[in-house]
C-alpha positions in Angstrom: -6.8 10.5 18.3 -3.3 9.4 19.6 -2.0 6.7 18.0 1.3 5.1 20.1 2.7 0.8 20.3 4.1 -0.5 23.1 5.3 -4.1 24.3 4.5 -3.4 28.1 2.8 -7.0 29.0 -0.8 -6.8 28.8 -1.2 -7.3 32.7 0.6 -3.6 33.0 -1.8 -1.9 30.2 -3.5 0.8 32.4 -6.4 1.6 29.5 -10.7 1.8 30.1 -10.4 -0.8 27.6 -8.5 -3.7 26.1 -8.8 -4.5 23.3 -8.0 -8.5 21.9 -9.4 -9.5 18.5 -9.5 -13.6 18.8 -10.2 -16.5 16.1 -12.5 -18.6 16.3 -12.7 -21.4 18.8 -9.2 -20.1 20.4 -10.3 -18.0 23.3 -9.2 -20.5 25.3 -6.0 -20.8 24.3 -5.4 -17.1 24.2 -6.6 -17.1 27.7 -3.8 -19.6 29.0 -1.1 -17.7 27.4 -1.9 -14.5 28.5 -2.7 -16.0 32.0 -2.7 -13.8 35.3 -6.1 -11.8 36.1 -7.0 -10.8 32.3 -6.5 -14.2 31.3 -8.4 -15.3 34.4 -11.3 -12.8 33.3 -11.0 -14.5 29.5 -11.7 -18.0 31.3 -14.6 -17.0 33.1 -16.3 -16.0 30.2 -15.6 -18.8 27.3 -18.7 -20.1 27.6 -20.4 -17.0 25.7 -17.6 -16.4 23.4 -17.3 -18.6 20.1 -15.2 -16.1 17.9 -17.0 -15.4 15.3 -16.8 -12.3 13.0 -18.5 -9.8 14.6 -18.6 -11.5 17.8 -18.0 -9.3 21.2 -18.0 -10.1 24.4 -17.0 -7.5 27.5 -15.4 -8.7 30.4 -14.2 -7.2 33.8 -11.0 -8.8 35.6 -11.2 -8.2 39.4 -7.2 -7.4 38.9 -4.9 -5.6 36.7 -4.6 -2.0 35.6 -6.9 -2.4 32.5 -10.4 -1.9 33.8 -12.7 -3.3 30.8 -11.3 -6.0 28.6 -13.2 -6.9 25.2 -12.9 -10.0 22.7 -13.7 -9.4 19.0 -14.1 -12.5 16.7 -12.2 -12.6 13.9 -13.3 -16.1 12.4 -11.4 -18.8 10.9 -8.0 -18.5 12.1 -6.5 -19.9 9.2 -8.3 -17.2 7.1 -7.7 -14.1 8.5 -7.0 -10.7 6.5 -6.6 -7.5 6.6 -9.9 -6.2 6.1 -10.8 -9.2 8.8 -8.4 -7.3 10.9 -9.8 -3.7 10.0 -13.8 -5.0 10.9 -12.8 -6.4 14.0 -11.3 -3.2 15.2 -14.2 -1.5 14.5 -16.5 -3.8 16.6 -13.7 -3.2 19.0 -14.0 0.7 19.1 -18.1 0.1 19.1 -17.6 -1.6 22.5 -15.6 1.6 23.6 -18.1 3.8 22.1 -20.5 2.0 24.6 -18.6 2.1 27.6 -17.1 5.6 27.1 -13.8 4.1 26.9 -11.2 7.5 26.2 -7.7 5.2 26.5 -7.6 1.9 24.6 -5.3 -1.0 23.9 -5.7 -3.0 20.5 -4.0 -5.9 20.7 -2.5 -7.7 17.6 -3.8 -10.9 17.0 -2.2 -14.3 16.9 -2.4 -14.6 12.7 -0.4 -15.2 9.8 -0.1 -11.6 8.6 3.1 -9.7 9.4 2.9 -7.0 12.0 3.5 -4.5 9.8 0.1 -5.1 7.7 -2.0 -6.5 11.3 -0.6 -2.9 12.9 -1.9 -0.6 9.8 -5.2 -2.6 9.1 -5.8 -2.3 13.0 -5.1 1.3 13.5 -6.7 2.1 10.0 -10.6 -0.1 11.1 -10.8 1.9 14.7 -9.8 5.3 13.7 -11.8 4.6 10.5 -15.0 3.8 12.4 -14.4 6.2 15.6 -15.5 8.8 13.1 -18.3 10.8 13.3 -19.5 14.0 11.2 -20.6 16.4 13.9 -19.4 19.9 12.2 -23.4 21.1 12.1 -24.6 20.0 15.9 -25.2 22.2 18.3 -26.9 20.1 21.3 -23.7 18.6 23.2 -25.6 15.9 24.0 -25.7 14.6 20.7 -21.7 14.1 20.6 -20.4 11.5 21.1 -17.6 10.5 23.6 -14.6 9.3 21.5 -11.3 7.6 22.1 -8.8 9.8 23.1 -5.4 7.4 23.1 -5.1 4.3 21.1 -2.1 2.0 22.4 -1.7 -0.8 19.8 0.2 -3.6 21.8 3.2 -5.8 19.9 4.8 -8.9 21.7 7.1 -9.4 18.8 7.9 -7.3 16.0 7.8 -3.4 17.8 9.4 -2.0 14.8 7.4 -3.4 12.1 4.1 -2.7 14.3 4.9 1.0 14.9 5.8 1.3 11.0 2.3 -0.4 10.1 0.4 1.6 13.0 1.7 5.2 11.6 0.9 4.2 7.8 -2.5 3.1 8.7 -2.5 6.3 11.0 -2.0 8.5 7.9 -3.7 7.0 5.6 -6.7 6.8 7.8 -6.7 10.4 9.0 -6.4 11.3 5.1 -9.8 9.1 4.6 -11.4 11.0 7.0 -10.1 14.6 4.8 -11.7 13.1 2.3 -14.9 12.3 4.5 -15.6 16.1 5.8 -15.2 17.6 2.1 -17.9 15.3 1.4 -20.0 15.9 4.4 -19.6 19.3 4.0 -22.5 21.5 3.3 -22.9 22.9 -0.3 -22.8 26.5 0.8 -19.4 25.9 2.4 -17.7 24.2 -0.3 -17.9 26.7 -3.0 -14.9 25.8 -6.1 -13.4 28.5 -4.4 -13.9 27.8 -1.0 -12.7 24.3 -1.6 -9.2 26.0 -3.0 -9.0 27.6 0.0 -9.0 24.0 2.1 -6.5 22.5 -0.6 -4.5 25.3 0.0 -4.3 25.3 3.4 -3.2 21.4 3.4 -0.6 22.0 1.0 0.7 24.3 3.3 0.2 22.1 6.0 1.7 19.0 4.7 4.5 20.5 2.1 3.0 19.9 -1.4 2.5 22.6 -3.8 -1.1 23.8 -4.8 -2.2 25.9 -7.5 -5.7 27.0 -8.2 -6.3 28.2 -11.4 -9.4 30.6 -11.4 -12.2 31.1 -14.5 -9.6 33.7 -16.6 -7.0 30.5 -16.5 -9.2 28.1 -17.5 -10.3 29.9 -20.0 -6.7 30.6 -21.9 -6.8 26.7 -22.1 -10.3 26.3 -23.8 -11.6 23.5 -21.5 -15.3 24.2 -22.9 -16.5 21.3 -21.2 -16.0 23.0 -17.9 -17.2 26.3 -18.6 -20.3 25.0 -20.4 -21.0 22.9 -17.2 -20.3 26.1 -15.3 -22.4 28.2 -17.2 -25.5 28.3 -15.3 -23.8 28.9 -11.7 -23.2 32.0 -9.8 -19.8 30.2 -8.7 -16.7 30.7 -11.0 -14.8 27.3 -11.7 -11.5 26.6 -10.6 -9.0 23.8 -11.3 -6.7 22.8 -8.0 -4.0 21.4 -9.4 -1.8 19.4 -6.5 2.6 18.2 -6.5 4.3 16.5 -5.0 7.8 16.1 -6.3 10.3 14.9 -3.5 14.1 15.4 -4.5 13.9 11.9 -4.0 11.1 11.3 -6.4 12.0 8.0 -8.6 10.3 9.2 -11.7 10.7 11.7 -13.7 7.6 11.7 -16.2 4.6 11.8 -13.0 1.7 9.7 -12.1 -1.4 11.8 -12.3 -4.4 11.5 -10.5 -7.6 12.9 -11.4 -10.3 13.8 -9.3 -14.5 14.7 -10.6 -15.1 17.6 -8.5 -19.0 18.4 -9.0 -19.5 20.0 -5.6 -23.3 19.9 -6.2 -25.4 18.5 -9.3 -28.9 19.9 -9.6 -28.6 18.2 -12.7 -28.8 21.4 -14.4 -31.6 21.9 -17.0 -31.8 18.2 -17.1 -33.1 18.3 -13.6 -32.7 15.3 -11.0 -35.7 14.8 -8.6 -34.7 15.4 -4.9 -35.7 12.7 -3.0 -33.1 10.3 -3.1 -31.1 12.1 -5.4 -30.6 15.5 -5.4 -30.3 15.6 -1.8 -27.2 13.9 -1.9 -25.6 15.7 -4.3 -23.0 17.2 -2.4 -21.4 14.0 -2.3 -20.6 14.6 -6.7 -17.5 15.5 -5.3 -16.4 12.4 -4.2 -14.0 11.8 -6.4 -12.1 15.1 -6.3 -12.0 14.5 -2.5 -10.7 11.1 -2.7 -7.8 12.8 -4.9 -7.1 15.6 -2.4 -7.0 12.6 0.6 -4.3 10.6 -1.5 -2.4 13.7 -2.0 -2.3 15.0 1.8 -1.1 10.7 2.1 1.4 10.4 0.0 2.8 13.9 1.1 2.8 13.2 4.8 4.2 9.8 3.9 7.2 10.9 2.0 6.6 8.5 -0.9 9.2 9.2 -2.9 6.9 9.6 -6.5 6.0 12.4 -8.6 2.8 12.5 -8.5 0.1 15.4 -9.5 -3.2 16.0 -8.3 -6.0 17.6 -10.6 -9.1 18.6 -9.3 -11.6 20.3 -11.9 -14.4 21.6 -9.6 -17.6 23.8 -9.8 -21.3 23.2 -9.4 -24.2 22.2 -12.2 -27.2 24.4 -11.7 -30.0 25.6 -14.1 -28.9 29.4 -13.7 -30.3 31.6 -16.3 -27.2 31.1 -18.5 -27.4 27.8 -18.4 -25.6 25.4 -21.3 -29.2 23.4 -22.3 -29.8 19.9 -24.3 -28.0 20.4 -28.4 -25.6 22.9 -27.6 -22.1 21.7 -28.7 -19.1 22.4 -26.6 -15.7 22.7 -27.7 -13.1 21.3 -25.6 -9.4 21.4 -24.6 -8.4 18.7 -27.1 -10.3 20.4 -29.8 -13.0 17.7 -29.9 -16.6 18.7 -30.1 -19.2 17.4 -28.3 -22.9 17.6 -28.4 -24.7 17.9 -25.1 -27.8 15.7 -24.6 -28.3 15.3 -21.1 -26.8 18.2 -19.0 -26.6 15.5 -16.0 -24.0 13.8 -17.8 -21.9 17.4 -16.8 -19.2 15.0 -14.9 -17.2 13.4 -18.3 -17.2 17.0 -19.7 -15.1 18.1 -16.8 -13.0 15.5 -16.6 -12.8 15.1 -20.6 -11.1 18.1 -20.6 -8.4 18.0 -17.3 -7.9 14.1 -18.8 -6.8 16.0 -22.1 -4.7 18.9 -20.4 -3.1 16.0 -18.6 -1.3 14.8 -21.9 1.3 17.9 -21.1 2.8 16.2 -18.4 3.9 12.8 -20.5 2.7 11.0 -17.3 3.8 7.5 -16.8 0.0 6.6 -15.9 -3.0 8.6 -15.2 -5.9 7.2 -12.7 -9.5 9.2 -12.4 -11.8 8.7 -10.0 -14.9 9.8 -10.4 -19.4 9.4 -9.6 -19.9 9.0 -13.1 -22.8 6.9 -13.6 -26.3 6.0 -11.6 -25.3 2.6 -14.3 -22.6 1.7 -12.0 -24.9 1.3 -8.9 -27.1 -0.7 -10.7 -24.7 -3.1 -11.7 -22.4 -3.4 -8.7 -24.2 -1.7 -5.5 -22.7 0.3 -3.0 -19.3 -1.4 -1.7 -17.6 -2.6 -5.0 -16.7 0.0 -7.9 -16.4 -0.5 -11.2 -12.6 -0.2 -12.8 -11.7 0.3 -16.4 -9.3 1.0 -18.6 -8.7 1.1 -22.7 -8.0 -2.4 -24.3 -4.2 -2.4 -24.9 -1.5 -4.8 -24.2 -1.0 -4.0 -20.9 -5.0 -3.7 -19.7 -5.0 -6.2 -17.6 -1.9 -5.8 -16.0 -3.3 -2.4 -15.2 -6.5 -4.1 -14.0 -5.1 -6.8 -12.3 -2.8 -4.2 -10.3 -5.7 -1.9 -9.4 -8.0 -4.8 -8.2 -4.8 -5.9 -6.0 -4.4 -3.2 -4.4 -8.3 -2.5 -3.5 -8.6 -6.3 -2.2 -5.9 -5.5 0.3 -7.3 -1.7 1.0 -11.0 -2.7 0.8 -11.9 -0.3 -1.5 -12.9 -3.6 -3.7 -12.8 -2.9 -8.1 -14.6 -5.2 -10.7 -13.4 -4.4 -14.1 -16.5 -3.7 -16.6 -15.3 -4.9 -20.5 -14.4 -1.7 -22.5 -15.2 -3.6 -26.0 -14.4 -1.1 -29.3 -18.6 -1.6 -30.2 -19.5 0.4 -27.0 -18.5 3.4 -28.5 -20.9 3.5 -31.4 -23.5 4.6 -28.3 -21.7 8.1 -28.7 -22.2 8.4 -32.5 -23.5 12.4 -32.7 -25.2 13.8 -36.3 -23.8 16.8 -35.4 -21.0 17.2 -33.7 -17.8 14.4 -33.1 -19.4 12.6 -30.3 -22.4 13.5 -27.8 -22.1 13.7 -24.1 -24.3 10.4 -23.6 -25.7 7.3 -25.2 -28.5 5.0 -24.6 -29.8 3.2 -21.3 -27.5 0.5 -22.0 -23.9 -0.1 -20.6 -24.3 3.2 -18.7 -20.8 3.1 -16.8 -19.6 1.4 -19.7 -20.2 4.5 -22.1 -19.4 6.6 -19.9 -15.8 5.1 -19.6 -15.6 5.2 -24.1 -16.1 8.7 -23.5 -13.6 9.7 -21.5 -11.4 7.4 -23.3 -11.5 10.0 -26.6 -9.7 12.0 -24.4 -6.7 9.9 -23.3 -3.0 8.9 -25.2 -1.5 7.5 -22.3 -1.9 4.2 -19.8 -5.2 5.0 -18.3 -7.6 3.5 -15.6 -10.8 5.0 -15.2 -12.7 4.6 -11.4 -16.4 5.1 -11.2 -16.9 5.2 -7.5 -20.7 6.2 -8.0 -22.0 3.3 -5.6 -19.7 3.2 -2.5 -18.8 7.0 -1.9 -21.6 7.5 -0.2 -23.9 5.5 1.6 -27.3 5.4 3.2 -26.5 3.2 6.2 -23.6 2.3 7.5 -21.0 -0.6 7.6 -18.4 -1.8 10.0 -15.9 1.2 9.4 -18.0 3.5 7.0 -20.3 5.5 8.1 -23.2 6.8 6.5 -22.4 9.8 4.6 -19.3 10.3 3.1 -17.2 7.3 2.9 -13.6 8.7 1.8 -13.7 5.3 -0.6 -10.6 5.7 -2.8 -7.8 7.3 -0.8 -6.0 4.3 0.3 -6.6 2.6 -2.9 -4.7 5.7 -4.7 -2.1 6.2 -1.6 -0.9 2.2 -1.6 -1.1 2.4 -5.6 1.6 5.1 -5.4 3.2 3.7 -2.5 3.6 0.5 -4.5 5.1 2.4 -7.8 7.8 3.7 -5.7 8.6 0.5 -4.1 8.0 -2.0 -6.4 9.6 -4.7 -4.3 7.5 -4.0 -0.8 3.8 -5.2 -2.3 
């Protein structure tokens, strides 16, 4: 999709559809102050038009060059945001799903937020819900007809609005990356296969990519990988992902990390299918979320070193299979006793999470599906953010949650309490791989803390990477949740001063 601003009055706009999100109970007073035949067309229709969120209403003026012209509610005037702004846009691109629009105008609203923000959340809510998955069909009449030029239309601030249209652009187009890796087929996204994509970005975009292959990984004893991988056909790999601009202002990086299970059988501890298994190509979630952020900041020229590390292979109940009381020995030297080979995800990361220590990073964030727990607790649109208990926690929390309120990719931080770790008392070995039903997410997190000597926040995405019906701009499927909120975190590092 084409993305362009413009100031050209709205009378001029020749589009299928225009777009004008509206608060509520204003209509009217939009309508006499765009006047001529589009406001005339507004007037006509008040009468079925209130404002509210989710609200649309489809008119036709009987002049001007724009042939359809749609209102979308936003609500309260006094209260609208960005993610107001980014739901709005969506019902506006359903309307031009409907009528087959292919050349839209999206005009920003009369509000309190800067054109800079209205232009990106805009852009970012109708190119995020325009998408559609449609690699495996084969009936053309199944496809749908998309938008094919989006004209976001400024009467004030052009500058601003272009800057906020091309960010939310990006960043949008990267969430849809992160989509299709998810959406992708099992057999098609091998570890090595999904290398290959990386690989092809970085050379796309201009960050460097290296894939380390099985011999690599295993000159750096990451047992907790290899035992996961033991019972596949698939070699593991580790991508690991830079971006280091001359420019960079750090010199010590910010590291992301990314769980890259691209599918969980649930190896010798076997999940059922229905409901579970079957989804299972979405384990990768995280890794993709990682490999959107990185594509973003690259094509954004944030000037931050940041690193990418994606530890990726499958978890299947091969004949080699690591099985429930083996101990693994990991990168940092720890051992751990396996008692539930589903719990394969905080092996993998456990030992990228320690490798990650060579870098000195300033501050290492990991995304992962970690724990059904976190579902449970907090459903499918809210994650669950931690991070070790420290002087600075919840200035790391509070940042995190700051930035997802304004991206939508909404955090709540779960308590990381020194008594949660007794769950991962082993006999045997120096912790085991999982404790009891209780404070699933929560253990989880202690785990992967064992691993860590450095500021640390710790993701579990598990509940809105991938959903079973859709919401106003993510579909079902694959959701990308987690590249913005990693692209604006390191946007916000290097410019401390634009938040």
């Amino acid at each position: 999709m084409k993305v362009s601003v413009t100031t050209l009055s709205l009378q001029d706009l020749d589009v299928d559809l225009l777009i004008l999100p509206i608060g509520h109970m204003m209509a009217k007073a939009r309508a006499l102050q765009i006047g001529g035949p589009i406001g005339a067309a507004l007037s006509s229709a008040l009468i079925d038009f209130e404002g509210k969120p989710g609200e649309t209403l489809l008119c036709y003026p009987t002049e001007g060059r724009a042939r359809r012209v749609a209102m979308v509610g936003l609500g309260d005037p006094y209260d609208i945001d960005r993610e107001g702004l980014r739901k709005a846009a969506a019902d506006g691109n359903r309307v031009a799903m409907q009528t087959k629009a292919s050349t839209v105008a999206l005009c920003l609203p009369e509000s309190g937020i800067d054109a800079e923000a209205a232009g990106q959340s805009l852009v970012e809510g109708y190119v995020l819900a325009a998408y559609e998955f449609d690699r495996y069909k084969t009936d053309s009449g199944e496809l749908r007809s998309g938008t094919e030029r989006l004209v976001l239309h400024a009467s004030g601030d052009e500058k601003s609005a272009r800057r906020g249209a091309e960010r939310g652009r990006v960043e949008a187009e990267s969430t849809i990356t992160a989509r299709d890796l998810v959406n992708l087929s099992p057999n098609e996204k091998t570890p090595t296969l999904l290398g290959k994509i990386v690989e092809r970005s970085g050379r796309k975009y201009g960050y460097e990519v290296s894939v380390w292959n099985k011999s690599d990984i295993e000159k750096e004893k990451m047992g907790g990988l290899l035992g996961v991988n033991r019972g596949s056909v698939e070699p593991p790999v580790l991508i690991e992902m830079t971006w280091n601009p001359s420019k960079a202002s750090n010199s010590r990086p910010v590291v992301l990390v990314g769980k890259g299970i691209v599918f969980d059988t649930g190896g010798l501890s076997l999940k059922p299918t229905k409901n579970s298994m079957d989804h299972m190509k979405a384990d990768m979630a995280g890794g993709a979320a990682v490999i959107g952020a990185m594509e973003a900041i690259a094509r954004l020229d944030i000037p931050l070193y940041v690193i990418g590390l994606v530890p990726a292979t499958d978890n299947r109940p091969g004949e080699d299979a690591y099985v429930p009381g083996d101990v693994l020995r990991m990168h940092s030297g720890m051992t751990v006793e396996v008692l539930n080979t589903d719990a394969e995800g905080r092996l993998i990361l456990a030992d990228v999470l320690s490798y990650a220590k060579l870098y000195r990073p300033e501050i290492v964030i990991d995304l992962a599906t970690l724990t059904g727990a976190q579902v449970v607790a907090l459903g499918s649109q809210v994650a669950a953010v931690m991070t070790q208990q420290d002087e600075d926690a919840d200035e790391r929390l509070d940042t995190m949650m700051t930035v997802g309120n304004r991206t939508g990719d909404l955090l709540h931080p779960m308590p990381m309490h020194a008594h949660y770790a007794d769950a991962l008392k082993s006999e045997v070995a120096d912790i085991k791989n999982i404790g009891d039903r209780e404070a699933g997410s929560i253990t989880a997190a202690k785990f992967l803390e064992r691993f860590v000597d450095y500021p640390w926040v710790h993701v579990d995405i598990a509940g809105p990477a991938f959903l079973k019906k859709s919401l106003p701009y993510r579909p079902a499927g694959g959701t990308g949740f987690g590249v913005r909120l990693l692209t604006e975190f390191v946007r916000d590092y290097a410019y401390p001063k634009k938040r």
